[in-house]
C-alpha positions in Angstrom: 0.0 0.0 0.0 3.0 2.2 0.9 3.9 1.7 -2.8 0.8 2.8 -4.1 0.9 6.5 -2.6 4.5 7.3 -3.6 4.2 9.5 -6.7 5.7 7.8 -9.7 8.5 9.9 -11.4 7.8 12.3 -14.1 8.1 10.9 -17.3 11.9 11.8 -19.3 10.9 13.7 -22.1 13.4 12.7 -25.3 14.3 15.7 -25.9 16.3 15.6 -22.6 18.9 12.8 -24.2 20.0 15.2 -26.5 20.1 19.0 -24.4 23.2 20.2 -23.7 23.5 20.8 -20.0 25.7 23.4 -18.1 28.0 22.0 -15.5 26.1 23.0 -12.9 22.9 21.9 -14.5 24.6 18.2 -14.2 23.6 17.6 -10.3 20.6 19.3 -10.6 17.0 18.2 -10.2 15.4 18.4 -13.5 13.0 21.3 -13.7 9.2 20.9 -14.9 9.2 22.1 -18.6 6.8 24.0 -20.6 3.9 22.3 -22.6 4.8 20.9 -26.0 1.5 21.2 -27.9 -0.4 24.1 -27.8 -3.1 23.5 -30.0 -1.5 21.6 -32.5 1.3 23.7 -32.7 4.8 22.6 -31.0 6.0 25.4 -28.9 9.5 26.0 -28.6 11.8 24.3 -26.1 13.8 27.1 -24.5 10.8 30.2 -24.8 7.7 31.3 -25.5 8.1 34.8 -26.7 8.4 33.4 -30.7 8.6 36.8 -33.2 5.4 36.6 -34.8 2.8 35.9 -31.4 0.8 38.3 -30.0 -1.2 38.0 -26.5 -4.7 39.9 -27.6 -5.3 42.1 -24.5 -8.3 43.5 -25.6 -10.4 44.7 -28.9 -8.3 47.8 -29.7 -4.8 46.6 -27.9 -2.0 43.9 -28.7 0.9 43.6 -27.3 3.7 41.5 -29.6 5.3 38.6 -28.2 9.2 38.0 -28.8 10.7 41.5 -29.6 13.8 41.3 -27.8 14.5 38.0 -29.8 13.8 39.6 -33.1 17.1 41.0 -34.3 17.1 44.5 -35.7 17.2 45.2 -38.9 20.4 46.5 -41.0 18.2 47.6 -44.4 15.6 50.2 -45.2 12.4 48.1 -46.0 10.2 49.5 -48.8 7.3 49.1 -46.1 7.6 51.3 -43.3 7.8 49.4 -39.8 7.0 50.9 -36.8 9.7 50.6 -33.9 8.1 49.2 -30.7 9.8 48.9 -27.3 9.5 45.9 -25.1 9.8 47.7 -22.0 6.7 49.3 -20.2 5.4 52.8 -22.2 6.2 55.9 -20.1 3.8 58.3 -19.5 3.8 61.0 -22.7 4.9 64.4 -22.1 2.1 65.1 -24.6 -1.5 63.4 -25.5 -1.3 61.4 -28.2 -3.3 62.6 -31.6 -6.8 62.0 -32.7 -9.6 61.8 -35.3 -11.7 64.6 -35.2 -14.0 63.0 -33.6 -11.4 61.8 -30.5 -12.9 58.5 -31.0 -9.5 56.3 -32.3 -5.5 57.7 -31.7 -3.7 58.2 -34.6 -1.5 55.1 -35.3 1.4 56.6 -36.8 1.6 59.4 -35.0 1.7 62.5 -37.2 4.4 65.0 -36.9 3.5 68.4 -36.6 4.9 69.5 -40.1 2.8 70.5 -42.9 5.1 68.0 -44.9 4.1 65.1 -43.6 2.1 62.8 -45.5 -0.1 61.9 -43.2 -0.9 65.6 -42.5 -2.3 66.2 -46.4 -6.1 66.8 -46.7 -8.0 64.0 -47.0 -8.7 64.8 -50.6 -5.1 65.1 -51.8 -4.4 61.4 -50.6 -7.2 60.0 -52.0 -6.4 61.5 -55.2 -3.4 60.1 -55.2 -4.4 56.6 -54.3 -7.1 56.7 -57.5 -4.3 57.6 -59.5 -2.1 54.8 -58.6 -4.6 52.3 -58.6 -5.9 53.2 -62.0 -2.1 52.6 -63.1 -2.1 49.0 -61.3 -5.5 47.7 -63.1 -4.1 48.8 -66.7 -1.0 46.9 -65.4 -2.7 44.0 -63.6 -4.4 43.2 -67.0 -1.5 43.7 -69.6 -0.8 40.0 -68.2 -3.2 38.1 -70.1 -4.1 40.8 -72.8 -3.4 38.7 -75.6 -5.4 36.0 -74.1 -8.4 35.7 -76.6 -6.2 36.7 -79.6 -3.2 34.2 -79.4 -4.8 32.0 -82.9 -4.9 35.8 -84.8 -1.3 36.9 -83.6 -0.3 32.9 -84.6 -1.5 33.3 -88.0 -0.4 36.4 -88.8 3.4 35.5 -87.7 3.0 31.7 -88.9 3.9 30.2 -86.1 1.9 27.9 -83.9 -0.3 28.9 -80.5 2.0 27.0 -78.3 5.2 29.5 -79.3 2.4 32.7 -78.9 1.8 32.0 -74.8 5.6 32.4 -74.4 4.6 36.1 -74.7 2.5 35.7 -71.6 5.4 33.3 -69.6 8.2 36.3 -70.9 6.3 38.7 -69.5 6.1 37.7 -66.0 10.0 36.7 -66.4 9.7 40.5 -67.0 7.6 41.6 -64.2 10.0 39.5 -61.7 13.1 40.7 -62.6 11.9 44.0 -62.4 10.6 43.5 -59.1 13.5 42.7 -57.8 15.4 45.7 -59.4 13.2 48.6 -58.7 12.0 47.5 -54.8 15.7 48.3 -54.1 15.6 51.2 -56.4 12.6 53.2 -54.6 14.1 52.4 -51.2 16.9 54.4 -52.0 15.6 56.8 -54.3 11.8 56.9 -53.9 8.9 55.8 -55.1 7.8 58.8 -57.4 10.7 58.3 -59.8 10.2 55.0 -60.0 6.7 55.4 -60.6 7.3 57.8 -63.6 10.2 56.1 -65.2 7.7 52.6 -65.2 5.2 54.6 -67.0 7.2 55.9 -69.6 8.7 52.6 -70.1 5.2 51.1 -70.1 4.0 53.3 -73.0 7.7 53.0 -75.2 6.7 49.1 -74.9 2.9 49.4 -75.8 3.9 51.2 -78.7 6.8 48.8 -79.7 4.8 45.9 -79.2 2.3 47.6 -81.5 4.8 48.2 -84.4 6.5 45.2 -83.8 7.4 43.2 -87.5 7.9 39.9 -86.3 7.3 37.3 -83.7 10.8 37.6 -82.0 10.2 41.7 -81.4 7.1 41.1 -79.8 8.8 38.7 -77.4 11.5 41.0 -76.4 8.8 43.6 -76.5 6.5 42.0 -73.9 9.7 41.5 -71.6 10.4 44.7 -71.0 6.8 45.5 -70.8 7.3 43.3 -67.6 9.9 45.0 -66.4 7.9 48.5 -66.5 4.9 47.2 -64.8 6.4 45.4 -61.8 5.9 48.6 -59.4 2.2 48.0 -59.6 2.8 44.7 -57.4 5.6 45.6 -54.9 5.8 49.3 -54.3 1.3 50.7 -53.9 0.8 48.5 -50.8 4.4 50.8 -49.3 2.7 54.2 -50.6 -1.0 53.4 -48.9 1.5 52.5 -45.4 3.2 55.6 -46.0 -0.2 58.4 -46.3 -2.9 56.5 -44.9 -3.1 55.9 -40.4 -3.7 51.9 -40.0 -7.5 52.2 -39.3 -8.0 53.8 -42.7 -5.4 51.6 -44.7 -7.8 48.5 -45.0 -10.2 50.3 -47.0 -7.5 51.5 -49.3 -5.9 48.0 -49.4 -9.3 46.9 -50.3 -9.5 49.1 -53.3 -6.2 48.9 -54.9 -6.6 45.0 -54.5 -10.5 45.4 -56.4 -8.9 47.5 -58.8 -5.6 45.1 -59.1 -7.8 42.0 -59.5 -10.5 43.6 -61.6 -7.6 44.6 -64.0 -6.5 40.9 -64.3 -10.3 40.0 -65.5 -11.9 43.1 -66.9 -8.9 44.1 -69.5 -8.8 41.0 -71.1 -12.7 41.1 -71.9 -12.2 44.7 -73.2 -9.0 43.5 -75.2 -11.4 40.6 -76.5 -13.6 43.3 -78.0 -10.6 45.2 -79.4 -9.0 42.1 -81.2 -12.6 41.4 -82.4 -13.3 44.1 -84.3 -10.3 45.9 -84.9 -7.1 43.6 -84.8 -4.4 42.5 -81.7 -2.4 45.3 -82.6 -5.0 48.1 -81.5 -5.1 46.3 -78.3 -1.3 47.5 -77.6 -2.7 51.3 -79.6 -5.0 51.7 -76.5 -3.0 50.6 -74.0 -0.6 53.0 -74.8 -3.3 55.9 -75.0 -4.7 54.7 -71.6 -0.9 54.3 -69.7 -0.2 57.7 -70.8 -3.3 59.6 -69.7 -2.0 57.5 -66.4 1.4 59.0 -66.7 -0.2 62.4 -66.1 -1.9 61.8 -63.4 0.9 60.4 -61.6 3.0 63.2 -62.4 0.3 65.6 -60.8 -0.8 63.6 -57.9 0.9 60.7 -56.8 3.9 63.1 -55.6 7.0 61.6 -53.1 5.6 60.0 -50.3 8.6 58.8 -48.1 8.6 60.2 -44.3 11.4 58.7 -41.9 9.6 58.1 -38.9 12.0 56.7 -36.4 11.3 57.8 -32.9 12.8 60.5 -31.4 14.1 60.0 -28.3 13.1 62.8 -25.5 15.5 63.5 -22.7 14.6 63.2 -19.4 15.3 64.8 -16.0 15.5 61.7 -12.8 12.9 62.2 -10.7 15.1 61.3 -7.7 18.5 62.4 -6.2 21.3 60.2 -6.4 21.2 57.6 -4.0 24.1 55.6 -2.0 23.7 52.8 -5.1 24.8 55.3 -7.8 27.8 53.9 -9.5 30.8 56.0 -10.5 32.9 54.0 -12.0 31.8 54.9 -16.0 33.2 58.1 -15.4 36.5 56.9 -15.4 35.9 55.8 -18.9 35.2 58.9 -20.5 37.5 61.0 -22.3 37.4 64.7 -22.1 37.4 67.0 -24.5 37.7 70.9 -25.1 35.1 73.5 -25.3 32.7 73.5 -27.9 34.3 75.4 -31.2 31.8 77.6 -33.3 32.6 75.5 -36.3 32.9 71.7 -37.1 36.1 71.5 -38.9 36.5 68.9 -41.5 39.8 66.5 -40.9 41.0 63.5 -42.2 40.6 60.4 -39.7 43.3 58.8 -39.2 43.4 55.0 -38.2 44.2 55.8 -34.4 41.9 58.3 -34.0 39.1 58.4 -31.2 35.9 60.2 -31.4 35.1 61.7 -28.4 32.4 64.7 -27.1 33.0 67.7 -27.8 32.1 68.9 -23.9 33.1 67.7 -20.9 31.1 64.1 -19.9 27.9 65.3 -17.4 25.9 62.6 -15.7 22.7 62.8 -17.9 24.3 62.9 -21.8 25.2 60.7 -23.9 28.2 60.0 -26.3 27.8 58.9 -29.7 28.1 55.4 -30.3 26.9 54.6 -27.6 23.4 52.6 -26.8 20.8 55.3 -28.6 17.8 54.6 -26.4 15.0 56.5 -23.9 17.0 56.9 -20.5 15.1 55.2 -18.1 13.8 57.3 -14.9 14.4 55.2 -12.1 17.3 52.8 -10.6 15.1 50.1 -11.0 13.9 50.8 -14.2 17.4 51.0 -15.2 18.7 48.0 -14.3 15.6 46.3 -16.2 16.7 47.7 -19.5 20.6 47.3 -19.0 19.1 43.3 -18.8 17.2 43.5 -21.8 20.1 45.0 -23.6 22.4 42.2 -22.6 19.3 39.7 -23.6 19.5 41.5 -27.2 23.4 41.3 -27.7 23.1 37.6 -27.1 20.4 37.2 -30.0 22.6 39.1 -32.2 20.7 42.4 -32.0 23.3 44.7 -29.9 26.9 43.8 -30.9 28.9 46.5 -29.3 26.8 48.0 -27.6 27.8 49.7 -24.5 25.9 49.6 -21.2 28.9 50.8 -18.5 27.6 53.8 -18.5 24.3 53.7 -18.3 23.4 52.8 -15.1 25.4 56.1 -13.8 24.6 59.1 -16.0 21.6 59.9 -14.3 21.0 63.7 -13.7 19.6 65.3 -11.0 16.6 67.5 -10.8 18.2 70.4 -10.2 20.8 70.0 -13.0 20.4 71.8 -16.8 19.3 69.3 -19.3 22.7 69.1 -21.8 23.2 71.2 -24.8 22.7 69.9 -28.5 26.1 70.2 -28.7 27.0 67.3 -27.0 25.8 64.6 -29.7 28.8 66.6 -31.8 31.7 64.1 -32.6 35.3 65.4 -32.4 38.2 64.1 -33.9 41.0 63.6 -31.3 44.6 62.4 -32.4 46.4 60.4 -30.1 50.4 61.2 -30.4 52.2 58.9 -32.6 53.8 56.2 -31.4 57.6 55.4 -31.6 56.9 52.9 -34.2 55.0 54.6 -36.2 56.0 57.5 -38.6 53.9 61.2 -37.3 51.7 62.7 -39.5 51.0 65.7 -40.7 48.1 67.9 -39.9 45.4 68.7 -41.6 44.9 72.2 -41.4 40.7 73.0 -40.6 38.6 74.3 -43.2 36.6 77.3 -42.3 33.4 77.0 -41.6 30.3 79.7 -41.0 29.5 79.8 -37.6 26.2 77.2 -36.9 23.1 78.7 -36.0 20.8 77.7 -32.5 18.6 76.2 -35.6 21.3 74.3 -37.7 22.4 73.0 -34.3 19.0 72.0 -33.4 18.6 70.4 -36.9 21.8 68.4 -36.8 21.7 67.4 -32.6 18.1 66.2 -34.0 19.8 64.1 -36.6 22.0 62.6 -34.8 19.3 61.7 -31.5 17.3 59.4 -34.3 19.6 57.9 -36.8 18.0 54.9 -38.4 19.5 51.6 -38.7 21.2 52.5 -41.2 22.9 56.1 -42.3 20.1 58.6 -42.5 17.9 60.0 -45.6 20.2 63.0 -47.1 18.8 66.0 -49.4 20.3 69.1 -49.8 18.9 72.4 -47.9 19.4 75.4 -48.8 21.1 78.0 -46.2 23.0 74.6 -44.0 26.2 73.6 -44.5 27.1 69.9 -46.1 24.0 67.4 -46.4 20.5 67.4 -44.3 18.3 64.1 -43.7 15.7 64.3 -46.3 12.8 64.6 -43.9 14.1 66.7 -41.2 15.0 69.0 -44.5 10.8 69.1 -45.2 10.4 68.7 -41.2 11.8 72.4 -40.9 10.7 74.0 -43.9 7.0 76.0 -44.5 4.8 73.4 -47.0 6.2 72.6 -50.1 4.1 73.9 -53.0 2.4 72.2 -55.4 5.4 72.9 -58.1 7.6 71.7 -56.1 6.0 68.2 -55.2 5.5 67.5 -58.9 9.9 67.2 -58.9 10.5 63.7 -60.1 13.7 63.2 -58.3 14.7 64.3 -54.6 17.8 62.4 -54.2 18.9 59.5 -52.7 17.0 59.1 -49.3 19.6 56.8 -47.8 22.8 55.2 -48.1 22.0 51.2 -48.2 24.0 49.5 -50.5 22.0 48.7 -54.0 22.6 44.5 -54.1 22.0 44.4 -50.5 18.6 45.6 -50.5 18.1 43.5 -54.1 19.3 40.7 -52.4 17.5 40.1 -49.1 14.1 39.6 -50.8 16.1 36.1 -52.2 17.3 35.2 -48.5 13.8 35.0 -47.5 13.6 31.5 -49.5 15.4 30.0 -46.3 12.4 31.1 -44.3 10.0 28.3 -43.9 7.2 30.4 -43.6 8.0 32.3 -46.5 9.3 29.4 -48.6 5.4 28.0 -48.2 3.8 31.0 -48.8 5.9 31.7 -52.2 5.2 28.2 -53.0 1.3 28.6 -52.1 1.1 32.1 -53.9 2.8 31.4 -56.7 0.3 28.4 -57.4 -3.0 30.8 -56.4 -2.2 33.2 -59.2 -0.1 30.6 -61.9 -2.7 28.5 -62.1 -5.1 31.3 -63.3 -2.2 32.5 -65.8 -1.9 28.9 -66.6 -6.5 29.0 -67.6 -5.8 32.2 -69.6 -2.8 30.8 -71.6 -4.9 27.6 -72.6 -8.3 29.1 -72.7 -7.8 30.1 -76.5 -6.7 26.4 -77.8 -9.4 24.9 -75.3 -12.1 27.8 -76.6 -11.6 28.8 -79.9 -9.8 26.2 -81.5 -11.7 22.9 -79.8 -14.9 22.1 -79.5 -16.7 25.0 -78.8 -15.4 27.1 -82.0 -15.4 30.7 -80.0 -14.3 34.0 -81.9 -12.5 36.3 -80.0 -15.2 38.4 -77.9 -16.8 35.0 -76.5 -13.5 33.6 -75.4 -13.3 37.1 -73.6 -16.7 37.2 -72.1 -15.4 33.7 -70.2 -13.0 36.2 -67.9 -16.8 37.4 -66.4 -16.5 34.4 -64.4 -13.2 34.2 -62.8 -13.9 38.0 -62.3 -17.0 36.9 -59.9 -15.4 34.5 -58.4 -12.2 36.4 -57.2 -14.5 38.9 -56.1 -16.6 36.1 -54.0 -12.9 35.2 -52.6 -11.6 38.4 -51.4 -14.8 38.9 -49.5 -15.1 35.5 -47.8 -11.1 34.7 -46.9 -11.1 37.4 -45.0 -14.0 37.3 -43.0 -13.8 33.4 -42.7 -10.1 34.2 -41.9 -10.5 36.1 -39.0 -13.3 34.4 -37.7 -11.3 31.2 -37.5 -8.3 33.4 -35.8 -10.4 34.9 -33.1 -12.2 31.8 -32.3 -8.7 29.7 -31.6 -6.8 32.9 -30.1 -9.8 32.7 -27.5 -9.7 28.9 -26.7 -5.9 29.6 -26.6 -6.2 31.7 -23.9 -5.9 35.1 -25.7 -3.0 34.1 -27.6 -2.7 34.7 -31.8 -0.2 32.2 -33.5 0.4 33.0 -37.5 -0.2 29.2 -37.7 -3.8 29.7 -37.1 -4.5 31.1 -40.7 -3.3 27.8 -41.9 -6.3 26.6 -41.2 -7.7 28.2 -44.6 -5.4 26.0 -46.8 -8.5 23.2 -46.2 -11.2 25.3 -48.2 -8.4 26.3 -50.4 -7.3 22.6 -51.7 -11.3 21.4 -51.8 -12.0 24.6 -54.2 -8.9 24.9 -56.3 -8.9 20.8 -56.7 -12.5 20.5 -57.7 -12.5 23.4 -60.2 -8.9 22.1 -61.6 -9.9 18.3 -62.2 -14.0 19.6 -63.1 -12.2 22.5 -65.7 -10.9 20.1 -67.2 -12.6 17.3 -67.2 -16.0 19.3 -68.5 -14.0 20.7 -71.6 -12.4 17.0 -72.7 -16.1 15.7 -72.8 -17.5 18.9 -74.2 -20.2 19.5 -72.0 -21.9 23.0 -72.4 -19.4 25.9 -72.4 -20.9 27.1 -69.4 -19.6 23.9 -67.2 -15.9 25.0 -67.6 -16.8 28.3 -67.3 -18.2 28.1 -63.8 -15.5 25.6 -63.0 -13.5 28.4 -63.8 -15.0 30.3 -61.7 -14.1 28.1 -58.7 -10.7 28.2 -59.2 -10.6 32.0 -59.1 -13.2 31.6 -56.0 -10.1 29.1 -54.8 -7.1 31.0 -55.8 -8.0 34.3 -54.5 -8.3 32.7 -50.7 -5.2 31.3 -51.2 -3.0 34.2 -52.4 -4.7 36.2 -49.1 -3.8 33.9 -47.0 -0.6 33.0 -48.0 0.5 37.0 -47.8 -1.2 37.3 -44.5 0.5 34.1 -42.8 4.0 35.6 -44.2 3.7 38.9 -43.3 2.2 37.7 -39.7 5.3 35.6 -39.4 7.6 38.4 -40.2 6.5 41.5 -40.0 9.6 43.4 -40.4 10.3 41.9 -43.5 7.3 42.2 -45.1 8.5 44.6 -47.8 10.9 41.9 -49.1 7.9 39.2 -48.5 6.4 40.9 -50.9 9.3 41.0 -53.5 9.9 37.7 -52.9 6.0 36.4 -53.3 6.2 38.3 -56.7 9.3 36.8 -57.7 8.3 33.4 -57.0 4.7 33.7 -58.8 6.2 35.1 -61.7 9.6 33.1 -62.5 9.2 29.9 -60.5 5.8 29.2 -61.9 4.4 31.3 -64.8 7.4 31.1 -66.8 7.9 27.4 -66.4 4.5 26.7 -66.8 4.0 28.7 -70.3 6.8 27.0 -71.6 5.1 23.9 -71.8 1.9 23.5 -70.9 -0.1 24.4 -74.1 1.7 21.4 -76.4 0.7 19.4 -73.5 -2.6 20.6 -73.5 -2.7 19.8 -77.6 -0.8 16.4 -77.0 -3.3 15.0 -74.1 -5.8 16.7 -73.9 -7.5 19.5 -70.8 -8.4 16.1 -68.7 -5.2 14.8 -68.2 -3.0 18.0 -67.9 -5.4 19.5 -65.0 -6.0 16.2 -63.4 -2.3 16.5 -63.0 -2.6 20.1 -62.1 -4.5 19.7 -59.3 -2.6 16.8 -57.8 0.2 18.8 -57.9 -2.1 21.3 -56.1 -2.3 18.8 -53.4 0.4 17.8 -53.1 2.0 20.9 -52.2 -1.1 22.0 -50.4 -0.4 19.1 -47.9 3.2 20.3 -46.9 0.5 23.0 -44.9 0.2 20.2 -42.1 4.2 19.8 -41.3 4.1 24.1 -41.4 1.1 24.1 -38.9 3.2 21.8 -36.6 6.0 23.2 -36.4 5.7 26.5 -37.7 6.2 28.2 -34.2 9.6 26.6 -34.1 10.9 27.5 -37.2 9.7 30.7 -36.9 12.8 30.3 -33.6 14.7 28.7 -35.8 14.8 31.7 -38.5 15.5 34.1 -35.4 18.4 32.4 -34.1 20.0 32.5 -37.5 19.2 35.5 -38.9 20.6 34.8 -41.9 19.0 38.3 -43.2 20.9 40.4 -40.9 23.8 38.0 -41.2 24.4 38.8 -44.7 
């Protein structure tokens, strides 16, 4: 009986035969661990603050899970991301902006410069998003434009239908290359010259493609007509993030995405028309008409929209006097300097030199290169954030960073705050060693004598650098080179002549095939690698319908001309509608329900959940496409099988870009390039290159039975991602191969 009441022992998980254990871990009683399994989902063995959680607090408040393990980034991001801290907030020194009607606070925060886009009238920004969003559905479109004339462009250049979809598989070779070559370019240079030099591209291709004289022009033709119309899919979502607050940018979203996908369904019915009573080439004729009344109004309303919003740290007086704990010992550490000089003379550095302040080190300032942060107010608070700076080192986050000091610079309340001065650097020149040969000075060059504004522009500059060196324009009136927005921050609103300049220079200093280069990284990211995959299939499969549609149409069974193989894109146009509207409704519903049975707690890997309507809808409409047209049942049985797939497809490419941007927020400009890259060379080139001789060698029921096997087959990888997404998304984290590179 005595046996019976002793406790059995705990059970030796597996994962305990392989840990590595500290030496003083060895002797140690082995401590209870977390749960594994959290529904479904495998947490991670060493924490449960994974990048991409968030604990739902309330209706209109989140608080992200993980941010001390996410590494910082080293790269502008097309997308603007906001910078969040993970310790407690302070209390403002100011209330936070509203609406007009005090109801909801402005998330971004608006400066209080005219110049800031969020600060233009409601009118101006809307104006600006119709503008761009006309541009994107002439663009969406251009993909399949050809779609319902590929037999009248075959006969006219002798060759065969097969060899006339490689225009359509070119193009999107086109449209990823450029993707990846212009998301770099507006990150350094800005969005409006991007904008502009697409267009004009756009309407020298439209007219080339028009006059083309044989096959092999057209080609080349439609590939740089590719590469002009990529900014329609990786740079609008960044404008609507940069001029719209976040509870007016799903609206927005909503209506470049209607205009986006009514583009990719709606110009190929009007191109039908075209081709049907006037010829192909008239299709490229209006095109170009239509991209250059575009052109205009993105010169005139779609102006620069780029605002660096990195915090600005305040400084802050210590509420109490310094106590018998105060530490000392970082003053030793300091070097000081001489007064401050009127100018800042310009001197080569030499490899021994040492920057040091330019005033003598005060308890309370800060020298630069140092840990750029908000000083906490208390000891205790202090101490707290000196432990989450080591915790960020260790993940890779704060390399060099030094926290000696900051324990002991407090001020007291009866001190001055610091001058601006102080953030100046000074070169100091250590005297030359024995060994080594002196060297000459370099005598100063004269300077004008700084103003209390230059000085309060340039200490500004220096108190919010960004992660990388700061956004530089020329000012008129300052010496040298000013951050682009704290140029426009300081200066009465721009007039309308002035926004409509194409080219404001080069808004930071990133290097070029860095930033082209990360959006390629992002394939080692599981969560990303599945959402390509997934997104590249939700929108190739449609291009892979419009490509066939045309042998399957016109030159089959059902003998179409060119407007009633165009009035078929009505019902993939329903459909995707149908799609957009129920994904994300469905979507969140399904999120919200498990968040609440998992005690308040949002994992990306709940939107995985979708991929179950996803692969019953795209599989069904695949096999029933085309199985319906091999038997020849009425034209309207493919078509609403069509239909289906669209329904299908659009739930899938939303819910692919939601789980990867969920997963990684702060990459979710180069998601995007890297979504867009995948859907358009990973799968619509390959696919055009042979699907329609397969089609015409055996026949629609075979090649989409395969089709949507393939569909499931990949669709089914979602089970091993809802498993052990969570962990990977660690994994990732702990390698950071982004910021590695």
């Amino acid at each position: 009986m005595s046996q019976d009441t002793k406790d059995p022992p705990p059970p030796r998980s597996w994962r305990s035969l392989f840990a590595k254990k500290s030496a003083g871990e060895q002797g140690a009683a082995e401590k209870p661990s977390p749960s594994r399994w959290t529904m479904g989902i495998m947490e991670d063995p060493e924490t449960i603050e994974v990048p991409g959680s968030v604990l739902l607090l309330a209706a209109d408040h989140n608080e992200p899970l993980g941010l001390r393990n996410a590494p910082a980034r080293t790269s502008h991001s097309s997308i603007p991301t906001g910078v969040i801290s993970q310790r407690p907030e302070e209390p403002a020194a100011e209330a936070k902006k509203k609406t007009p009607d005090g109801k909801i606070i402005l998330d971004p925060q608006p400066e209080d410069s005219v110049n800031d886009p969020l600060n233009w009238p409601a009118w101006r920004r809307d104006v600006a998003l119709l503008s761009l969003g006309l541009f994107c559905m002439v663009g969406g479109g251009t993909t399949p434009l050809l779609a319902a004339g590929f037999t009248d462009v075959a006969e006219e250049y002798d060759v065969d239908v097969h060899s006339v979809s490689l225009t359509t598989g070119l193009y999107m070779l086109g449209m990823g290359l450029g993707s990846v070559i212009f998301s770099p370019t507006a990150i350094l240079y800005g969005k409006r010259p991007v904008y502009l030099f697409g267009a004009v591209l756009y309407l020298a291709t439209s007219v080339w493609c028009a006059l083309s004289p044989n096959f092999t022009s057209l080609v080349v033709a439609r590939i740089f007509q590719g590469i002009a119309v990529s900014p329609v899919e990786c740079l609008p979502s960044a404008t609507i993030a940069e001029i719209f607050f976040l509870h007016e940018r799903a609206f927005r979203i909503g209506i470049y995405t209607l205009l986006l996908l009514g583009g990719k369904n709606l110009v190929p019915l009007i191109s039908a028309v075209i081709i049907q009573s006037m010829g192909w080439r008239w299709v490229f004729w209006v095109v170009a008409i239509v991209v250059g009344f575009c052109g205009i109004l993105l010169f005139f309303f779609v102006p620069e929209t780029f605002w660096d919003r990195a915090p600005i740290p305040r400084k802050k007086k210590s509420k109490s006097r310094p106590g018998m704990f105060r530490r000392f010992s970082s003053r030793q550490d300091v070097l000081h300097a001489a007064p401050v000089p009127n100018t800042r003379p310009s001197v080569d550095c030499p490899d021994d030199a040492i920057i040091t302040p330019l005033t003598p080190h005060t308890p309370g300032t800060r020298a630069k290169g140092q840990r750029v942060g908000f000083a906490p107010a208390a000891e205790t608070d202090m101490a707290k954030h000196a432990d989450r700076s080591s915790e960020s080192s260790a993940s890779g986050s704060g390399e060099g960073l030094g926290t000696k000091t900051e324990a002991g610079n407090q001020k007291s309340s009866n001190e001055d705050p610091a001058p601006p001065q102080e953030y100046f650097p000074q070169i100091t020149v250590r005297p030359p060693s024995p060994t080594q040969p002196a060297k000459s000075p370099v005598p100063a060059t004269p300077a004008t004598p700084a103003t209390p504004a230059a000085l309060s522009i340039y200490s500004r500059r220096e108190a919010y650098d960004t992660d990388t060196e700061s956004q530089f324009t020329r000012s008129p009136g300052l010496p040298g080179q000013l951050p682009y927005t704290v140029a426009l921050r300081d200066q009465p609103a721009r007039s309308f002549g002035q926004s409509l300049k194409p080219y404001n220079g080069r808004l930071n200093k990133d290097k070029w095939h860095k930033v082209a280069i990360r959006p390629l990284i992002l394939f080692s990211y599981p969560a990303v690698l599945w959402s390509a995959v997934v997104y590249a299939c939700s929108v190739g499969w449609l291009i892979v319908i419009s490509e066939s549609v045309a042998v399957i149409y016109r030159e089959g069974y059902y003998s179409f001309n060119a407007l009633q193989t165009g009035l078929v894109y009505i019902s993939p146009f329903v459909g995707g509608i149908l799609g957009s509207a129920v994904a994300g409704r469905v979507s969140d519903i399904i999120v919200k329900a498990m968040a609440r049975r998992n005690g308040g707690l949002y994992e990306p890997e709940f939107r995985l959940i979708m991929a179950i309507p996803i692969a019953i809808t795209t599989v069904i409409g695949l096999i029933g496409f085309g199985w319906s047209a091999q038997i020849h049942d009425h034209w309207m049985v493919p078509t609403a099988f069509f239909g289906i797939i669209s329904f299908g497809c659009t739930m899938g490419s939303t819910t692919s870009i939601t789980f990867c941007v969920d997963s990684y927020r702060q990459y979710a400009g180069e998601a995007l390039v890297t979504l867009n890259f995948s859907k358009n060379v990973l799968h619509g080139l390959v696919f055009s290159l042979f699907v329609t001789g397969w089609l015409s060698d055996d026949g629609p029921k075979a090649v989409y039975m395969w089709i949507g096997i393939i569909q499931l087959i990949l669709l089914f990888f979602t089970i091993p991602m809802y498993i052990y997404g969570k962990r990977l998304r660690m994994w990732t984290v702990r390698r950071n191969f982004m910021e590695r590179f």
